[in-house]
GUNUBA-599123 format. One record per residue (C-alpha): residue number from 0; residue in three letters; x, y, z. Coordinates in Angstrom, 3 decimals, decimal comma. Example, Ala and Ser with C-alpha at 12.3 -4.5 7.8 and 13.67 -1.06 7.14 Angstrom:
BEGIN
ATOM; panu; vexgu; xx; yy; zz
ATOM; 0; ALA; 12,300; -4,500; 7,800
ATOM; 1; SER; 13,670; -1,060; 7,140
//
This chain:
BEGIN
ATOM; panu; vexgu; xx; yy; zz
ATOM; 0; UNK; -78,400; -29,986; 5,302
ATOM; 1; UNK; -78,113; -26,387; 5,600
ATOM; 2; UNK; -76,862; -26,590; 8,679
ATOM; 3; UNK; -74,309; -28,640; 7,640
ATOM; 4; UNK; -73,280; -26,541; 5,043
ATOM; 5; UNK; -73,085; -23,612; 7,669
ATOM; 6; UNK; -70,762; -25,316; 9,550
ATOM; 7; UNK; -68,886; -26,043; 6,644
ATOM; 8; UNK; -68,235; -22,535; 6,202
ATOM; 9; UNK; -67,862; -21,261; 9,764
ATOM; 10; UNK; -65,607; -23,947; 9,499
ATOM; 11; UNK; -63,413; -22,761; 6,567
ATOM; 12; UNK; -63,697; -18,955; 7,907
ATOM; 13; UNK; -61,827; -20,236; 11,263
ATOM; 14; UNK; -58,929; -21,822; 9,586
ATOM; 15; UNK; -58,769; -18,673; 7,047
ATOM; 16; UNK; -58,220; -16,573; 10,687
ATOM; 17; UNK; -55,632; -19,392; 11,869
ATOM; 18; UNK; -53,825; -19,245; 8,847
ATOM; 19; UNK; -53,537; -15,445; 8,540
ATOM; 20; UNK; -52,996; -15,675; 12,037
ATOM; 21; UNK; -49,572; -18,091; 11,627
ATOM; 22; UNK; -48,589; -16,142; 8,307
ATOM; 23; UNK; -48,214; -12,629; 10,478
ATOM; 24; UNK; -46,346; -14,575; 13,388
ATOM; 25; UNK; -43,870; -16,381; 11,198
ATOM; 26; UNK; -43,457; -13,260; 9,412
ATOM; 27; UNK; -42,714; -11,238; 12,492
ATOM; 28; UNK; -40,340; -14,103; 13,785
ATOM; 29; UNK; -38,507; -13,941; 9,819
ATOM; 30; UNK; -38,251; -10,256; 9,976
ATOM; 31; UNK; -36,892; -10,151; 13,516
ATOM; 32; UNK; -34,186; -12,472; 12,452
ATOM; 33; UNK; -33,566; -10,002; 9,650
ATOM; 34; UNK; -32,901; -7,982; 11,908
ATOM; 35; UNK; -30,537; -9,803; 13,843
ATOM; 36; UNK; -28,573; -10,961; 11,172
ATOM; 37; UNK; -28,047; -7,267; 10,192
ATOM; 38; UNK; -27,037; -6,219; 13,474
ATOM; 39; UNK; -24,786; -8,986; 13,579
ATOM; 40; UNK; -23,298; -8,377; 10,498
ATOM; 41; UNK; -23,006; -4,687; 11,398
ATOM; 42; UNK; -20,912; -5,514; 14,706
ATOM; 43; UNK; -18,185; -7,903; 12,264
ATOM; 44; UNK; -18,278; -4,778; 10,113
ATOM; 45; UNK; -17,008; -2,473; 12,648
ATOM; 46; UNK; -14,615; -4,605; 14,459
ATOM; 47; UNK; -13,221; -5,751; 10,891
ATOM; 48; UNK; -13,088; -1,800; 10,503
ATOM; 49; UNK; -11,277; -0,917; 13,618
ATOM; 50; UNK; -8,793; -4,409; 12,564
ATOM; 51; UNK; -8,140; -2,596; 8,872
ATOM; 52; UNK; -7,018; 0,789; 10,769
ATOM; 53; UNK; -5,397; -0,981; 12,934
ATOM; 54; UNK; -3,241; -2,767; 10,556
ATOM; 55; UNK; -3,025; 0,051; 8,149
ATOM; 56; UNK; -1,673; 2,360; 10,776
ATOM; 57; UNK; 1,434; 0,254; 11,326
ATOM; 58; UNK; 1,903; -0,493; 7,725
ATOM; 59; UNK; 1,691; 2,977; 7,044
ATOM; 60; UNK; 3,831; 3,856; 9,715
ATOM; 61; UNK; 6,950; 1,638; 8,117
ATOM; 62; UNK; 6,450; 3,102; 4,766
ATOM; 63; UNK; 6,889; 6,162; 6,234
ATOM; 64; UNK; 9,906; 5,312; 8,155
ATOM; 65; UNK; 11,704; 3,573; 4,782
ATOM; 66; UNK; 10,559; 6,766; 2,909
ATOM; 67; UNK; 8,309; 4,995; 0,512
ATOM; 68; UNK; 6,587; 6,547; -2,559
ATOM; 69; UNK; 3,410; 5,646; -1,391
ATOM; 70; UNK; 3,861; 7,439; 1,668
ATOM; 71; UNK; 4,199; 10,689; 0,590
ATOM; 72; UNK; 1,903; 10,169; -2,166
ATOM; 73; UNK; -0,955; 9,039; 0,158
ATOM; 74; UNK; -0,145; 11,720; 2,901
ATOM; 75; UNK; 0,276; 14,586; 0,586
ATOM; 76; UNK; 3,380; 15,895; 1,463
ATOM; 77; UNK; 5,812; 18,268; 0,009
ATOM; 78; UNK; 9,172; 16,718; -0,275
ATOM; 79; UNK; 12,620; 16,867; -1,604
ATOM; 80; UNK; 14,610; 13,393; -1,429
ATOM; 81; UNK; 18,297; 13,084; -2,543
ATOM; 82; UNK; 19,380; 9,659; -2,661
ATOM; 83; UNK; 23,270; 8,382; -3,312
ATOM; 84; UNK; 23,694; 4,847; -3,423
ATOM; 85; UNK; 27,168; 2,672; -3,229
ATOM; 86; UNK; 27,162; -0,336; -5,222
ATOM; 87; UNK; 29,310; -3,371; -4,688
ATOM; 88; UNK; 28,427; -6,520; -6,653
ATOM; 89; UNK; 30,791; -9,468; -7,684
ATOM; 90; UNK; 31,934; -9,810; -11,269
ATOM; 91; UNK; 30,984; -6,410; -11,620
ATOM; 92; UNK; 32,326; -2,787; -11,881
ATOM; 93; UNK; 31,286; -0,679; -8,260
ATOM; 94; UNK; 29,284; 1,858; -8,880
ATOM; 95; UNK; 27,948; 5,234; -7,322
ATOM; 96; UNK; 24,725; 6,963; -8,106
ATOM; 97; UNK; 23,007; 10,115; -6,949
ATOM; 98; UNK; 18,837; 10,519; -7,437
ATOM; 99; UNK; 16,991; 13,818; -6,782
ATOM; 100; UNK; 12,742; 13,344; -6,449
ATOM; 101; UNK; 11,022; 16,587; -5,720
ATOM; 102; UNK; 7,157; 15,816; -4,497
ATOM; 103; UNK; 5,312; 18,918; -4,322
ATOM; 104; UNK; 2,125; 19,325; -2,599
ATOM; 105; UNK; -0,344; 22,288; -4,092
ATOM; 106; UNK; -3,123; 22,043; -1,872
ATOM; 107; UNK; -6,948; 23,333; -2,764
ATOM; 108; UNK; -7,501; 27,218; -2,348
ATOM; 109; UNK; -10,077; 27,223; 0,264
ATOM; 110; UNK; -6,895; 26,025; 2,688
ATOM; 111; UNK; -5,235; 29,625; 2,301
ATOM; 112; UNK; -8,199; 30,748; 4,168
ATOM; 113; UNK; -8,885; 27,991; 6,717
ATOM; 114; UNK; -8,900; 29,356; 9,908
ATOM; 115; UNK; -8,348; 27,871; 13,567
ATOM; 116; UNK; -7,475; 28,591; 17,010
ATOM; 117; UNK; -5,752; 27,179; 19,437
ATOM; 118; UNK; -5,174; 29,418; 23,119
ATOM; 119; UNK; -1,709; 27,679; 23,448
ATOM; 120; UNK; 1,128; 26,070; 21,329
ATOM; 121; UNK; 0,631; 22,530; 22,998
ATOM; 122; UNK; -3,024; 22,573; 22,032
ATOM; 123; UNK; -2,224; 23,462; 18,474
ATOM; 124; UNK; 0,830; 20,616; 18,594
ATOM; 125; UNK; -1,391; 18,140; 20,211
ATOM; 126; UNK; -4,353; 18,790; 17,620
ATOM; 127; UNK; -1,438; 18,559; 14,655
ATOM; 128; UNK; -0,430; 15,152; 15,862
ATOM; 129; UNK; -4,068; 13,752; 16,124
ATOM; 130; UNK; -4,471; 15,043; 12,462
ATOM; 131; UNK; -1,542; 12,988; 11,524
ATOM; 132; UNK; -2,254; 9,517; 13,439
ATOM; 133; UNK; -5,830; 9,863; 11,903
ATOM; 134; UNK; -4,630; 10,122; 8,680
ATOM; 135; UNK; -1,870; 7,620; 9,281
ATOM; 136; UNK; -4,844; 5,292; 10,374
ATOM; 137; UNK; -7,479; 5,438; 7,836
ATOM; 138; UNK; -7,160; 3,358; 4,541
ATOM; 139; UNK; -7,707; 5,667; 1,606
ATOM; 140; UNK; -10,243; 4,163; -0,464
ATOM; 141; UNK; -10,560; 6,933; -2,878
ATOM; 142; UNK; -8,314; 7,025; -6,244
ATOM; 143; UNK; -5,546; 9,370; -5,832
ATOM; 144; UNK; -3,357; 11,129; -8,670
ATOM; 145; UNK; 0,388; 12,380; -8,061
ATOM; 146; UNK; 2,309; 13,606; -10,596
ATOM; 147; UNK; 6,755; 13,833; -9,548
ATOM; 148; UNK; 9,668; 15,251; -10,854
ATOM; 149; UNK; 13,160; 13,823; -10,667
ATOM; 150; UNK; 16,633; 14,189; -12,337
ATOM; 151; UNK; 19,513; 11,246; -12,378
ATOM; 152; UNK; 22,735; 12,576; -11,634
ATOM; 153; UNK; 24,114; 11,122; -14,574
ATOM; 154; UNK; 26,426; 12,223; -17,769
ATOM; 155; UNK; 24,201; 13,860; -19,279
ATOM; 156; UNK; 21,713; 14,424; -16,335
ATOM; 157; UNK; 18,731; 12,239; -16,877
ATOM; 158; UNK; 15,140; 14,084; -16,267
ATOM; 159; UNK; 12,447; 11,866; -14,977
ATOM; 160; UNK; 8,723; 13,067; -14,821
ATOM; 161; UNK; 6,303; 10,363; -13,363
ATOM; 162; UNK; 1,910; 10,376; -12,837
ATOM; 163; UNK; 0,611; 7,646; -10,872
ATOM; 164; UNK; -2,585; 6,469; -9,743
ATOM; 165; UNK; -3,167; 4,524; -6,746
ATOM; 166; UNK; -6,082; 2,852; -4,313
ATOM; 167; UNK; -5,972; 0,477; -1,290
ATOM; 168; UNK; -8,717; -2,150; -0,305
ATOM; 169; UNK; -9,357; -4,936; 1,576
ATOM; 170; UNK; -10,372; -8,378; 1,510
ATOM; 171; UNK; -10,418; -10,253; 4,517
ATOM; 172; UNK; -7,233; -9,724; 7,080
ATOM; 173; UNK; -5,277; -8,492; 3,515
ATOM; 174; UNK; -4,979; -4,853; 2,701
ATOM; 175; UNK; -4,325; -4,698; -0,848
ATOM; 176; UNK; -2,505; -1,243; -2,598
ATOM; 177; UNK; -2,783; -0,987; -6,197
ATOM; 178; UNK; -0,681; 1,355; -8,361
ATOM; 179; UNK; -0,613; 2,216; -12,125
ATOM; 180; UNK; 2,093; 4,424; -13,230
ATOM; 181; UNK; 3,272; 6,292; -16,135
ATOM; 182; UNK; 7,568; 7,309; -16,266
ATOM; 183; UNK; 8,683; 9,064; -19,414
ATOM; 184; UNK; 12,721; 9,481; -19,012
ATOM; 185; UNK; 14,747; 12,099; -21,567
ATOM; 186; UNK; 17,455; 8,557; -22,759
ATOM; 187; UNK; 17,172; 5,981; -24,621
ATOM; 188; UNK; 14,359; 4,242; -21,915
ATOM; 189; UNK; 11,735; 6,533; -22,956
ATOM; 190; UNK; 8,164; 5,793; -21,484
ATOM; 191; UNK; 7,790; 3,125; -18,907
ATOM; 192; UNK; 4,762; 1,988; -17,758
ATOM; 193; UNK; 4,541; 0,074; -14,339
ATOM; 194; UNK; 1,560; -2,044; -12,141
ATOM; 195; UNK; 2,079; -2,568; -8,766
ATOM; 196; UNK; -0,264; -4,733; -6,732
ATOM; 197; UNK; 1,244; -5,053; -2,807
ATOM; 198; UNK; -0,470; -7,113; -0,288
ATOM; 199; UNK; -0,228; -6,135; 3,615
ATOM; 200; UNK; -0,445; -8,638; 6,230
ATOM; 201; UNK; 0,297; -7,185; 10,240
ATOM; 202; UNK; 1,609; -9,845; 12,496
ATOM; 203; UNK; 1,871; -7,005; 15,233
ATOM; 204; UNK; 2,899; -3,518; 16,044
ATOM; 205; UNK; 6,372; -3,953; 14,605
ATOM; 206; UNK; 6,047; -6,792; 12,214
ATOM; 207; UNK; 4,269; -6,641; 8,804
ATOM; 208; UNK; 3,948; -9,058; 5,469
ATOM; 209; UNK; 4,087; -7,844; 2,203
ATOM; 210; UNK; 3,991; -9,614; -0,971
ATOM; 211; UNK; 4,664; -7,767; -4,054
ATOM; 212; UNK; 3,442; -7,915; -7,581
ATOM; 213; UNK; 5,299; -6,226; -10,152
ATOM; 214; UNK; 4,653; -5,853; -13,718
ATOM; 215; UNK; 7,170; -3,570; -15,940
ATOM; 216; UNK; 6,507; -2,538; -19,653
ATOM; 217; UNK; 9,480; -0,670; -21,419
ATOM; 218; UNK; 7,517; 0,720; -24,561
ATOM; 219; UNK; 10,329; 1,620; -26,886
ATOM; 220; UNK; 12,467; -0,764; -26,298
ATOM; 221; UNK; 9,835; -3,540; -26,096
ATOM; 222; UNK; 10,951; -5,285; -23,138
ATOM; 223; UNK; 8,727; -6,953; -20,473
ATOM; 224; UNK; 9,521; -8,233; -17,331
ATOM; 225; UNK; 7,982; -8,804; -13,737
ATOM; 226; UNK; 8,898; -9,352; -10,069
ATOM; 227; UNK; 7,136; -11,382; -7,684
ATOM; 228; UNK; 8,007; -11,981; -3,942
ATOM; 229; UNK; 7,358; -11,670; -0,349
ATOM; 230; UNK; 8,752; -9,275; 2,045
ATOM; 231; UNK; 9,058; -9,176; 6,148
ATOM; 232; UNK; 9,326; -5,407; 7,226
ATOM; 233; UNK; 10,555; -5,287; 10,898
ATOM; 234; UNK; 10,577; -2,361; 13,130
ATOM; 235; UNK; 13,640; -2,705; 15,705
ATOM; 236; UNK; 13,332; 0,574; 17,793
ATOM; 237; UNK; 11,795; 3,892; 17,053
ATOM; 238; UNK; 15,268; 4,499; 15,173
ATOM; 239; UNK; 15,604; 1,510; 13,346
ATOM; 240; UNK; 14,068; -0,946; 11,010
ATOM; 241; UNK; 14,555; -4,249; 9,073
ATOM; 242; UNK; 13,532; -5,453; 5,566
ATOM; 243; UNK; 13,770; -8,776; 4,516
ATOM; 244; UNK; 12,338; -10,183; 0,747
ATOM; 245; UNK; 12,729; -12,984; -1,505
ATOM; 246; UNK; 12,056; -12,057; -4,873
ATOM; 247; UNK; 11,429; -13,406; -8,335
ATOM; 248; UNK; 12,536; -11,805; -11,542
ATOM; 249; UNK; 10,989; -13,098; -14,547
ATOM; 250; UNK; 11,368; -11,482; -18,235
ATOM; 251; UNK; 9,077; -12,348; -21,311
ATOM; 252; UNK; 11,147; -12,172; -24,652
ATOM; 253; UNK; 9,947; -13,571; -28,043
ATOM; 254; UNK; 6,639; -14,981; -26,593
ATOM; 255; UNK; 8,595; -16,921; -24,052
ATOM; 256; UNK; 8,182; -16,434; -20,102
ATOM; 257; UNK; 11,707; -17,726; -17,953
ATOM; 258; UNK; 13,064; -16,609; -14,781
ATOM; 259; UNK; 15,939; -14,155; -15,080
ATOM; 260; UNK; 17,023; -13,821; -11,284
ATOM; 261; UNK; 16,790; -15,157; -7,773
ATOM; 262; UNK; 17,361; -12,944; -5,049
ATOM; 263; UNK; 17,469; -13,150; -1,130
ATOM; 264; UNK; 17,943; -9,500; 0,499
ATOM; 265; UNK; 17,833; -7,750; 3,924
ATOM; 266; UNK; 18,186; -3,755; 4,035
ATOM; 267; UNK; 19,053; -2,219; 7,285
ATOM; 268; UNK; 17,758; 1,434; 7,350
ATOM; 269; UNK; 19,174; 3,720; 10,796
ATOM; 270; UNK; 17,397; 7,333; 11,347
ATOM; 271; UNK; 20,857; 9,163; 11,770
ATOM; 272; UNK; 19,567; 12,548; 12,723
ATOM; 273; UNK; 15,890; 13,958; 13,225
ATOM; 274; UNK; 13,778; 11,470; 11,010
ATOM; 275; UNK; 15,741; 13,749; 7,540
ATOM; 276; UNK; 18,905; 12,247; 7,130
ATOM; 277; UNK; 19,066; 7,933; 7,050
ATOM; 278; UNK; 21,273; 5,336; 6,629
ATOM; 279; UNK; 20,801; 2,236; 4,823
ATOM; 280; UNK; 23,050; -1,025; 4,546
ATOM; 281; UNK; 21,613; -3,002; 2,232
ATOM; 282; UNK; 22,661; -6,653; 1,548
ATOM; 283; UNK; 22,211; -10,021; -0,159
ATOM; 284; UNK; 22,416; -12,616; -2,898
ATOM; 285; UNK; 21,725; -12,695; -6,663
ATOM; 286; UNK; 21,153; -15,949; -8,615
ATOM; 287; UNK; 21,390; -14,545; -12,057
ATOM; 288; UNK; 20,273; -16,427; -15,269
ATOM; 289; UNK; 23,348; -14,983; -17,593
ATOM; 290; UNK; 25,427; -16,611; -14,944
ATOM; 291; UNK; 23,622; -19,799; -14,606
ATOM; 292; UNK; 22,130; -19,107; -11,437
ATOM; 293; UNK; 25,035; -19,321; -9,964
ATOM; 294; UNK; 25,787; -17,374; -5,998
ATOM; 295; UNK; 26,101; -13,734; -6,610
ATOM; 296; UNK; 26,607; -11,384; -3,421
ATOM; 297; UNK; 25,957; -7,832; -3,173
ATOM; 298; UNK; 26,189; -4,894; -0,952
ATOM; 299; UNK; 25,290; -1,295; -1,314
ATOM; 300; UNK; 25,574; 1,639; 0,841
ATOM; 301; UNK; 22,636; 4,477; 0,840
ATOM; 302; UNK; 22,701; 8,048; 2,391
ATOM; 303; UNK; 19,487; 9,656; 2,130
ATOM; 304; UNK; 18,167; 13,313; 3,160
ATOM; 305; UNK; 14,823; 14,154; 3,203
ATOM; 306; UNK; 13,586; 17,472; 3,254
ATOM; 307; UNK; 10,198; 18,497; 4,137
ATOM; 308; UNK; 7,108; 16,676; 4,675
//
């Protein structure tokens, strides 16, 4: 009997030892896999990481080339923009107007001091355009802050001060750019306020997506409107560039949301002399509510100088 017993425990004691025994090998086997899955993950990380700069460098590089506010805002740079526009539309008066946008740049105080050398000009040029494709490349993740100036050339002139804040992100193959923004005009507009929400798509080195979100709130005057559409920018030569969009204008008045416009649009922009001075033909149709949706075509004419940046 005792011996029975004895075995009876040896017994139990050798399946305790083959137990522990397939516990620390499964666990080994779960945490290797662990392990594997992170790296794996790690590798879609970086090559959806190299994809994002990828894209984001020819987005950026198109903004940049149209002269967009969220180029120089993003990119820091110190720049004066006068803009006169040409304005043909049927059923309607022509009209000309002149814009002035000064974006200054104060950078932090610890760049008066920065110091670097360079034994040659070409190494210091070389080194300035690395800076700048860098920066073109990289999404800026962090919130960023601008505050503008600008005057209308109007009778009266019209003074404009603006403060924006703005992010980009990504989800997937998308790179999204969000924008809130604050306008506060000396007429009878008053304070503005404005969300933006612009989704990038790059087809290839000269073709992006965009579709645009656009919310409006006119405070004092208590109007509310939107505009919704997708837009094909298209870069022809290192000169010139194409923008196509299809956009929807939609107003809410009285607690009631309706489309107010249709419009179909292409804008031809030309670099006319050293990437400061373009030319833009811009071009399309209107299918206005007040006229019953009916075919409206319009054409405008822009010269615009850039100085700086």
């Amino acid at each position: 009997m005792k011996n029975w017993q004895f075995g009876i425990l040896r017994y139990n004691k050798s399946m305790r030892y083959i137990l522990a025994l397939n516990f620390i090998i499964l666990s080994s086997s779960v945490f290797s896999a662990e392990e594997k899955t992170e790296q794996d993950i790690y590798i879609l990380d970086e090559a959806q990481a190299l994809f994002g700069d990828r894209a984001n460098l020819v987005a950026n590089r198109l903004d940049s080339f149209f002269a967009t506010e969220r180029a120089d805002d993003e990119f820091g740079r110190s720049r004066i923009r006068i803009r006169s526009q040409f304005m043909l539309r049927e059923r309607e008066v022509s009209d000309l107007a002149n814009q002035y946008r000064i974006n200054l740049r104060l950078p932090h105080l610890e760049q008066k001091f920065k110091y670097e050398y360079y034994q040659t000009e070409e190494e210091k040029k070389l080194a300035a355009e690395e800076k700048e494709k860098l920066k073109l490349s990289r999404i800026n993740r962090a919130w960023l802050f601008n505050i503008d100036m600008g005057v209308s050339a109007a009778i009266p002139p019209k003074l404009i001060t603006r403060a924006r804040v703005r992010r980009s992100f990504e989800t997937g193959t998308f790179i999204h750019r969000f924008v809130e923004q604050l306008t506060y005009t000396t007429d009878e507009s008053g304070l503005v306020e404005e969300t933006d929400l612009n989704s990038d798509y790059v087809f290839s080195d000269g073709l992006v997506f965009r579709f645009i979100n656009n919310k409006r709130w006119r405070v004092l005057k208590k109007e509310f409107d939107t505009n919704h559409g997708p837009t094909l920018l298209h870069q022809l030569s290192e000169n010139e560039a194409m923008s196509y969009s299809t956009t929807m204008h939609t107003v809410i008045d009285s607690g009631i949301w309706y489309v107010d416009n249709y419009r179909i649009a292409a804008d031809y922009r030309r670099n006319l002399y050293k990437q400061w001075i373009y030319f833009d033909v811009i071009t399309g149709l209107d299918f206005p509510k007040v006229w019953s949706f009916r075919r409206t075509p319009f054409i405008t004419f822009q010269l615009e100088i850039l100085f700086g940046g």
